[in-house]
N, C-alpha and C positions, 0 to 999 in steps of 0.2 A: 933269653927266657928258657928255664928248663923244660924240658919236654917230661910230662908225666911218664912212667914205668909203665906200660901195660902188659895186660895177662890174657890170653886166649880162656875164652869159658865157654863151657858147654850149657845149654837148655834142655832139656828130656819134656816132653807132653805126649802122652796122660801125664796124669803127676801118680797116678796108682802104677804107674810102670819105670818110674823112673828110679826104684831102685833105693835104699836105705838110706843113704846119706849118712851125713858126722853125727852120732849120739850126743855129744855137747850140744846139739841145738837143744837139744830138752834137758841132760841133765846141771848144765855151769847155771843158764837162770836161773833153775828151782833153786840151788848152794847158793849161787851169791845173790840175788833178786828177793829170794823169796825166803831164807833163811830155814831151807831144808837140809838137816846134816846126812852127814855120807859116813857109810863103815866099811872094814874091811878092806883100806886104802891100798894093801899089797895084793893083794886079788884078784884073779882073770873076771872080776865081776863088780859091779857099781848097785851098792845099797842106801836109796837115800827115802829119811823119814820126815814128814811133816814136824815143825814147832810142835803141834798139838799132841803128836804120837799117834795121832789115829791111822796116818794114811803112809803107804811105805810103797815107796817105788823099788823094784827088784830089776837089772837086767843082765841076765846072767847067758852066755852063750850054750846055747844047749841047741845041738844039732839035731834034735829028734821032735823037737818042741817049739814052746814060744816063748820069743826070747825075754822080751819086754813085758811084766806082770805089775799091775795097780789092783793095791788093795786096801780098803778101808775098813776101819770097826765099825761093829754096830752101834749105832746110835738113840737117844728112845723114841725117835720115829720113822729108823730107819732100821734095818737088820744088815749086817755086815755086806761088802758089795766087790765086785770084781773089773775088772776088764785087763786083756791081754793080748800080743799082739805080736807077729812074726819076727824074723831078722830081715825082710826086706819092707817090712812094712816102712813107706814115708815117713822121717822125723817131723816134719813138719805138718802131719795129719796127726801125730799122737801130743804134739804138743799141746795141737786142739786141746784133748782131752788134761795133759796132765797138768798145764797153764793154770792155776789155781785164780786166774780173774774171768771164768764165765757165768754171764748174769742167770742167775738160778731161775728169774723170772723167765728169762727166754726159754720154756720146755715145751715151747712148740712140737708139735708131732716131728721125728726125725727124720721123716720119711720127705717134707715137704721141699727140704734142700734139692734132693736129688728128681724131683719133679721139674723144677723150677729150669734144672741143668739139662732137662733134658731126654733123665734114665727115665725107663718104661717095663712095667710090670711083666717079668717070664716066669711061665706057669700058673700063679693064684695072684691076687694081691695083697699077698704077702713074701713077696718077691720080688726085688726091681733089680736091673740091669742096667750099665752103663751103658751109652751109646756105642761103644766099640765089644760089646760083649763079653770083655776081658775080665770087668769086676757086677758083685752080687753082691747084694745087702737080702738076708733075709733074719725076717721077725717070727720066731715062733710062737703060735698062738697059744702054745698052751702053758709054757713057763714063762714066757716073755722072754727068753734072754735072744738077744741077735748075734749074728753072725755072719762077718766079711768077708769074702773072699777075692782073688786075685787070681786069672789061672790066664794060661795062653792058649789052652785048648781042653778039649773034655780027655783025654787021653794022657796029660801030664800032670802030676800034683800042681797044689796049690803055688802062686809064687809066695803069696804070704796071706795070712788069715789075724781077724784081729774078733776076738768075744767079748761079748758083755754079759755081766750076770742078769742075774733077774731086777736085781734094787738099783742099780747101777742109775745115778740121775737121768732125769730125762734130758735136763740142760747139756750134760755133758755128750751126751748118746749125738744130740744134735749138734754140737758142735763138732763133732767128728767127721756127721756126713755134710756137715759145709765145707769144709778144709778136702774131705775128701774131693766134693762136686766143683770143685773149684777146679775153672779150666786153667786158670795161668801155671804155665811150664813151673817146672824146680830146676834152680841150677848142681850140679853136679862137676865133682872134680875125681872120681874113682873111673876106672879105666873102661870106656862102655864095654870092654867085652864082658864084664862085670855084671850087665845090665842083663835079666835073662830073657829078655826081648829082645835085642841087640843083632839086626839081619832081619828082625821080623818086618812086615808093615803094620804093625801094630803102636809104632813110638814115632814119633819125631824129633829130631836132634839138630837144633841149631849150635851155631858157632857165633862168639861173640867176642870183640877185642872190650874190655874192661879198663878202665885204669884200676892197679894193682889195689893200692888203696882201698876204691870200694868194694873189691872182691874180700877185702880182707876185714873190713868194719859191721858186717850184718851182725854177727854175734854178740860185739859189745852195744849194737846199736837196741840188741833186740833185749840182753842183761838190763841196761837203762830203762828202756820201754818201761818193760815186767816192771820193775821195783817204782817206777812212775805211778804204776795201775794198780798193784799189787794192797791188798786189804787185808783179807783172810783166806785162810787154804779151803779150796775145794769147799766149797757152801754146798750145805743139805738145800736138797729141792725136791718134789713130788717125781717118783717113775714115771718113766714115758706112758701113755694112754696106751694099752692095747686094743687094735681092732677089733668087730664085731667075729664072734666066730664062725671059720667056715666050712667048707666040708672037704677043703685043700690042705695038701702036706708039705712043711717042708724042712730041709734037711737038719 
């Protein structure tokens, strides 16, 4: 009997700390699943557009900025719409977002994910914190658009930030902060010193023997999936509900 091949793998949890991960988890399914084309094939950057034209994923490495950009056109009951998001942000939290099968009907408040997990309102309530106080979700009350962040301390930048516009679906707003509030580890193959929590107690790092195989099948498993579920890109749905207003600020 042959003995399977195995592979040492890593876990990282939080999963807001573990670090950016392979950009093919988001961008091979949209191409091959979801039949989003890609441009500019010789270039330090990946452009891929909806069937429809409306919607164009950009991720282009820019050190000063955010890497990863969704943007969609305006529609006649919507006005054009955004969201963006760091170079360490989670693949697997933006896939959330740019996975073109979340039920439009689901535009529960976005905020109710991270209740549920746990995070608890710093400063107003329009504020919530993770449990280890390393990420924020805040809702501004007066444009509506929100914004994520990631930090290790008040003292060093962001590790990665992710925005939403104002029109930006509510479905999708919420789908972001479940993937985010979601305890289960990511696995991880980039070298932890990589990781900028790495030495901190802020992560945890398990070690896992794998057979090789399934370390190496999640991608095609997850191309299948998509195009399994896969319907129409990115469905209009109603903005998230904003809160009553308060007499709190925030950033």
């Amino acid at each position: 009997m042959t003995v399977p091949e195995t592979v040492d793998v890593e876990f990282v949890a939080p999963r807001h700390l573990a670090g950016g991960g392979d950009p093919a988890w988001v961008t091979v399914p949209l191409h091959r699943a979801c039949e989003w084309s890609y441009h500019d094939p010789l270039m330090p950057r990946v452009v891929l557009s909806s069937p429809d034209q409306k919607a164009l994923l950009r991720l282009e490495p820019d050190p000063d900025g955010q890497w990863w950009t969704l943007t969609h056109a305006p529609e006649p009951d919507r006005p054009a719409w955004y969201a963006s998001f760091g170079a360490r942000t989670p693949v697997e939290i933006i896939a959330a977002v740019t996975d073109p099968t979340a039920d439009p009907s689901n535009a529960r408040d976005p905020l109710e994910p991270l209740l549920r997990a746990g995070w608890s309102p710093a400063y107003n309530h329009h504020r919530f914190a993770s449990p280890d106080g390393a990420a924020r979700v805040d809702l501004h009350e007066t444009t509506g658009t929100w914004w994520v962040g990631t930090s290790l301390d008040d003292t060093r930048p962001p590790v990665w930030q992710a925005r939403f516009g104002e029109h930006t679906p509510g479905h999708l707003i919420t789908a972001f902060t479940r993937a985010l509030a979601d305890t289960r580890p990511l696995l991880r193959h980039s070298n932890p010193l990589s990781l900028p929590a790495y030495g901190t107690k802020l992560i945890t790092r398990s070690q896992r023997e794998l057979p090789a195989v399934q370390v190496a099948l999640p991608l095609e498993d997850r191309v299948r999936a998509l195009a399994a579920r896969h319907t129409t890109p990115l469905p209009s749905a109603p903005a998230p509900r904003r809160p009553p207003a308060s007499p709190g600020h925030t950033r």
